[in-house]
PAKE-278714 format. One record per residue (C-alpha): x, y, z; residue number from 1. Coordinates in steps of 0.05 Angstrom, whole numbers, always signed. Layout:
% PAKE-278714
NODE       X       Y       Z  num
NODE       X       Y       Z  NUM
...
% end
This chain:
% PAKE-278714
NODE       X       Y       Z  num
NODE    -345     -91    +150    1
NODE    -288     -95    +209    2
NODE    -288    -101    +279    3
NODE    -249     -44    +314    4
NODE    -213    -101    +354    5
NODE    -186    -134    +289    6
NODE    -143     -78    +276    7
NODE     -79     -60    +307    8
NODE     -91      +4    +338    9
NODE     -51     +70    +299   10
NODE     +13    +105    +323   11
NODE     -33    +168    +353   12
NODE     -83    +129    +393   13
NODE     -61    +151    +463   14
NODE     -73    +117    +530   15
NODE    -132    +140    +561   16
NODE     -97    +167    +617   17
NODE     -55    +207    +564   18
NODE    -115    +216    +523   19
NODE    -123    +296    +488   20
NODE    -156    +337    +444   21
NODE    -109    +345    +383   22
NODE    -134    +380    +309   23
NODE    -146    +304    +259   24
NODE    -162    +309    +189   25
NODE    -218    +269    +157   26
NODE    -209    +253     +91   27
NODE    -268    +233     +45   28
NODE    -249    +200     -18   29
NODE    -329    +196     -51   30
NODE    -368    +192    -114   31
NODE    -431    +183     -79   32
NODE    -467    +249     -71   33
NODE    -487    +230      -4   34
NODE    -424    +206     +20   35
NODE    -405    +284     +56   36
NODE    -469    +274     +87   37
NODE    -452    +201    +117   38
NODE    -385    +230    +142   39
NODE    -430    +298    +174   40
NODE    -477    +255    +214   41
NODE    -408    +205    +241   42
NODE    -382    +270    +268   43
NODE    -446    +298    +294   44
NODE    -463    +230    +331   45
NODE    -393    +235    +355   46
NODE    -407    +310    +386   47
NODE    -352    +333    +340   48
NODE    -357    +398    +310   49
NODE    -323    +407    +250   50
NODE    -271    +463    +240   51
NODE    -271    +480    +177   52
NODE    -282    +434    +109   53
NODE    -235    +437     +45   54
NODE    -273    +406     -19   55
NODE    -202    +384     -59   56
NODE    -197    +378    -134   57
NODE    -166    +307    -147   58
NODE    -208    +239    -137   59
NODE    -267    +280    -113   60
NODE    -241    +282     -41   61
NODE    -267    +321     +19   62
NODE    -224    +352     +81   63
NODE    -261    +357    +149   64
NODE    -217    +377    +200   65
NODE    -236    +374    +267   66
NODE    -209    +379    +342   67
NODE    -225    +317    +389   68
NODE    -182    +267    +438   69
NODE    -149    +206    +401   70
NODE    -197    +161    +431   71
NODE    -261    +187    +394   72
NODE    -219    +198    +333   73
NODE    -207    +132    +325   74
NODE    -280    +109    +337   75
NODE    -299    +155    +278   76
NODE    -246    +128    +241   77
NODE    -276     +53    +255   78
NODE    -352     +73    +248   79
NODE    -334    +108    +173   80
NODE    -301     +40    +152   81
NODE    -359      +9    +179   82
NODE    -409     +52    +143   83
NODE    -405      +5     +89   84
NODE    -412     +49     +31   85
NODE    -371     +54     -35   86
NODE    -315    +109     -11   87
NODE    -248    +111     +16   88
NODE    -239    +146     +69   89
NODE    -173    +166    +130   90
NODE    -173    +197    +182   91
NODE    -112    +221    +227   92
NODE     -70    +270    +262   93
NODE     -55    +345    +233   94
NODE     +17    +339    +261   95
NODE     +63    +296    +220   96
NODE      +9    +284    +170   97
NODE     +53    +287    +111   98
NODE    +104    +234    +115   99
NODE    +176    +230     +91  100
NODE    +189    +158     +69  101
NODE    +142    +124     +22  102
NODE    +146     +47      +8  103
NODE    +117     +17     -47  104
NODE     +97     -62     -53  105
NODE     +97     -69    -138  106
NODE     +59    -129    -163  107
NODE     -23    -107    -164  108
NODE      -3     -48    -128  109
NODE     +39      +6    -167  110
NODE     +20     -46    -236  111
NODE     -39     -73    -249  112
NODE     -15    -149    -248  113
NODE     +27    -205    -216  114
NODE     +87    -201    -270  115
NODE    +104    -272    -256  116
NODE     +27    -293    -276  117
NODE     +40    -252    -337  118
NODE     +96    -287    -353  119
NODE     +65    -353    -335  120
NODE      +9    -332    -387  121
NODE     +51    -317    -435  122
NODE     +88    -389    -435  123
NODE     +22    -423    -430  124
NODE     +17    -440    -358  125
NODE     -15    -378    -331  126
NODE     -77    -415    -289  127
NODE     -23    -462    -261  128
NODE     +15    -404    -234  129
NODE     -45    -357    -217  130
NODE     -76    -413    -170  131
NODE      -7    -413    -132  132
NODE      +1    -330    -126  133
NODE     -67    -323    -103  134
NODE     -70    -370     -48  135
NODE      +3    -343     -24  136
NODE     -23    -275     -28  137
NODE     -86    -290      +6  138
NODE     -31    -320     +64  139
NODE     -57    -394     +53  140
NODE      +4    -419     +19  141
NODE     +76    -403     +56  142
NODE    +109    -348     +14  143
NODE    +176    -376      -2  144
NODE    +154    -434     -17  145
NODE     +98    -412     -65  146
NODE    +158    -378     -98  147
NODE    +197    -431    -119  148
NODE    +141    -468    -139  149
NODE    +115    -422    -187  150
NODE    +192    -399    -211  151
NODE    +216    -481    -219  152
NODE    +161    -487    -266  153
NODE    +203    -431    -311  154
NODE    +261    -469    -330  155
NODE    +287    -472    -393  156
NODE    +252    -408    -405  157
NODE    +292    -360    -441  158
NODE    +315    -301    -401  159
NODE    +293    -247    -453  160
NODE    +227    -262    -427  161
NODE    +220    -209    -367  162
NODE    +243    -156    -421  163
NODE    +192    -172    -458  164
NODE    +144    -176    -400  165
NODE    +168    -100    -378  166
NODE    +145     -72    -436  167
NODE     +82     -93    -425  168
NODE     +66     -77    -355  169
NODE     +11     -22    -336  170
NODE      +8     +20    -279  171
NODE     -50     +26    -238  172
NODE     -81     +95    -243  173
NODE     -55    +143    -208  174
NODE     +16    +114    -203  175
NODE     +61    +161    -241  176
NODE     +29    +221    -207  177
NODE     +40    +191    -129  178
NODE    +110    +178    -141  179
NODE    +122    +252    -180  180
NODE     +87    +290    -129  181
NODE    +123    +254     -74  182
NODE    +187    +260     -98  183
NODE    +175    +340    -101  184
NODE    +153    +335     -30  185
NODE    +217    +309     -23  186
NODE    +193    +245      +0  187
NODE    +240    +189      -8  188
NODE    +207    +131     -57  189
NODE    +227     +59     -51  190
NODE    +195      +8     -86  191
NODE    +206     -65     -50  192
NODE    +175    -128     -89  193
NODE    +178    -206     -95  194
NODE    +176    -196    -164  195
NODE    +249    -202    -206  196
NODE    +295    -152    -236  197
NODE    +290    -138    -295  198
NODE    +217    -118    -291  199
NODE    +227     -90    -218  200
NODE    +281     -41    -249  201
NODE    +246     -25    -311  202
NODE    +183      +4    -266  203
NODE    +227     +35    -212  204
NODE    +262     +73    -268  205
NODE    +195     +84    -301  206
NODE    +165    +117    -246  207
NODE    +229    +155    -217  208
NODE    +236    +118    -140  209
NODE    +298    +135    -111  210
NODE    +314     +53     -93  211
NODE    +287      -9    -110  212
NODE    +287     -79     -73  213
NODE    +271    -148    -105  214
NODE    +288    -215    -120  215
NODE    +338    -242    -175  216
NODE    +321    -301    -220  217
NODE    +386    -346    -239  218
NODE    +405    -346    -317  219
NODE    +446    -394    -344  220
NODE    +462    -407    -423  221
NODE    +409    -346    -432  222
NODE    +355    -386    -401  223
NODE    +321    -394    -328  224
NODE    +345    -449    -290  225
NODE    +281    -452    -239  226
NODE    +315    -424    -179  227
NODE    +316    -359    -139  228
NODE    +383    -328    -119  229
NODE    +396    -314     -49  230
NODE    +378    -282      -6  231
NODE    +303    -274     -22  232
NODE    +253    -216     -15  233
NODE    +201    -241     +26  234
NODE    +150    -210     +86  235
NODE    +221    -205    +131  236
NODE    +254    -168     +79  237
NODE    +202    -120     +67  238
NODE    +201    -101    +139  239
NODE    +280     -93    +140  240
NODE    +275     -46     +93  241
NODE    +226      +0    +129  242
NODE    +265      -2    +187  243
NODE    +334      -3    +144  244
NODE    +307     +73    +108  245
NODE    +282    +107    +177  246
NODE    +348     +89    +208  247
NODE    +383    +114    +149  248
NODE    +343    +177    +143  249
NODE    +345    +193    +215  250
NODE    +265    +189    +224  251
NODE    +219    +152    +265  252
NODE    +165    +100    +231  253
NODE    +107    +152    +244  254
NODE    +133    +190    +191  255
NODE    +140    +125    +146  256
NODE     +75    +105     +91  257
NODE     +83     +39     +64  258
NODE     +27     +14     +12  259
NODE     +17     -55      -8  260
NODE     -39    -119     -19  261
NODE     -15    -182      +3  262
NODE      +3    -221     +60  263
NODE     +77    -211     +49  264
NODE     +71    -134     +57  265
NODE     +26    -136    +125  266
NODE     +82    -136    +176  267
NODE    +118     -72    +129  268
NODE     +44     -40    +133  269
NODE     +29     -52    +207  270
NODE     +95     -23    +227  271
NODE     +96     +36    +185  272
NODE     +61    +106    +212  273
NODE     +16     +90    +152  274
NODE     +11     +24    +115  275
NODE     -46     +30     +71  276
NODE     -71     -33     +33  277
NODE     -85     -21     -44  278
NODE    -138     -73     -69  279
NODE    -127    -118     -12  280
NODE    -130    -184      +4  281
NODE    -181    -203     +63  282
NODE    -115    -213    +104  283
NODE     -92    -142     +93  284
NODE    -160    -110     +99  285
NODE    -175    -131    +164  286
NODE    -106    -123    +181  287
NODE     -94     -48    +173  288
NODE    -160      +8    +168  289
NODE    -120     +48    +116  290
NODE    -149     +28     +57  291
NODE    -157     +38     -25  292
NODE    -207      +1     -50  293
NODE    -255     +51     -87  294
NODE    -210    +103    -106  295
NODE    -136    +104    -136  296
NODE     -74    +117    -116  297
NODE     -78    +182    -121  298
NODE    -113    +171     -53  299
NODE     -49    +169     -24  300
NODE     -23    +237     -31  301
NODE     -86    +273      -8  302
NODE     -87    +232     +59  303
NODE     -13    +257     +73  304
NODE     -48    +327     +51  305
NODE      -2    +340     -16  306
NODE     -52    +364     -70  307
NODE      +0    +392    -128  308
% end
């Protein structure tokens, strides 16, 4: 699936002259009845014994915790992403597992859809604009640029159309509950996007996240003139932010998960503790071995070990 080298190595991986035993968790996220099994004989190869397991409730997930040096735990780590079977699965450090700041990418990660495509479609021009979002979220096509490509080819539209477009939107499964139980963790929730406004406000209300981040269309005469205001939310921005809400909040980035699925959230996700990638592009799933691609976000809150 991966090649150990292609991904940046985690916050915990120690030197190996500072290499130690420290107490991981291993988190299973299966539907496959053999899938404890496949996780068993990883550890066993590894000479790890396992501590104790934890069969959770939600998403049919599976605790092994175990007690090995950083080094091996992140070979196990690589060798269950390699496994290449149809579960999700994490594994990392007891100590700080459950994180204080959570940052959320919006578009095809907390919804289901790229809100601009949707309101593309609904105008008629949908494949025009698809073509354009996919290849800049695939990191062929230069973000900003994609962006006022695909927004230019809005004007004259009138500027009810977002509201209408919010109404519509669906989360992806799991989404109300990751932001709910976080927030009663008392885990601060910020949702950062690319997408505009008046949809980007309508979900971050929605959902409950304490702050919200995103672009802002220009209106003028009740319609879209084609352009973006400055300054725009881009890759940059979405790092700033992560950096911006550990400053503020007087914590490190270890203690920082950021989620997200395009090339415009991989810097955020590589410099997080945790940046997980939701339904990733290529780009992103060989860029960071947290991963969601068989489960649902719910995923999320039992790898930071919050169950209720």
């Amino acid at each position: 699936m991966n090649d150990e080298k292609s991904f940046p190595e985690p916050y915990w991986l120690l030197k190996e002259s500072d290499d130690k035993q420290m107490e991981f968790v291993v988190v299973l996220v299966s539907e496959l009845e053999n899938g404890i099994d496949i996780a068993q004989r990883c550890l066993y190869k590894n000479k790890i014994s396992i501590d104790s397991i934890n069969a959770m409730s939600d998403n049919n997930a599976t605790e092994f915790f175990i007690t090995t040096t950083t080094k091996v735990a992140w070979k196990v780590f690589i060798e269950l992403l390699e496994a290449g079977h149809d579960f999700d699965c994490f594994v990392l450090p007891l100590e700080g597992r459950e994180k204080k700041l959570l940052i959320c990418d919006m578009d095809s990660t907390i919804v289901q859809t790229e809100t601009l495509d949707d309101i593309a479609k609904f105008i008629g021009i949908g494949a025009q604009v698809s073509e354009i979002t996919t290849r800049a979220m695939r990191g062929e096509l230069d973000f900003r640029k994609a962006l006022d490509e695909r927004v230019s080819l809005l004007e004259g539209i009138s500027g009810n159309v977002f509201a209408e477009i919010a109404e519509t939107v669906k989360f992806n499964e799991g989404a109300e509950l990751l932001i709910n139980r976080a927030r009663k963790h008392g885990i601060r929730t910020v949702l950062v996007s690319g997408g505009f406004e008046p949809v980007v406000k309508f979900v971050a209300d929605k959902l409950g996240f304490d702050r919200y981040v995103c672009n802002k269309i220009e209106i003028a005469n009740g319609n879209l003139t084609g352009k973006v205001i400055e300054p725009i939310v881009d890759a940059e921005t979405k790092l700033n932010v992560l950096q911006e809400e550990c400053s503020q909040s007087g914590i490190s980035v270890e203690l920082a998960c950021a989620v997200g699925d395009g090339a415009n959230d991989l810097p955020m996700l590589q410099a997080a503790g945790i940046g997980v990638g939701f339904e990733a592009k290529p780009l992103v799933r060989s860029g960071t071995p947290y991963q969601v691609n068989y489960s649902n976000l719910i995923s999320i809150l039992l790898m930071m070990g919050i169950a209720e």
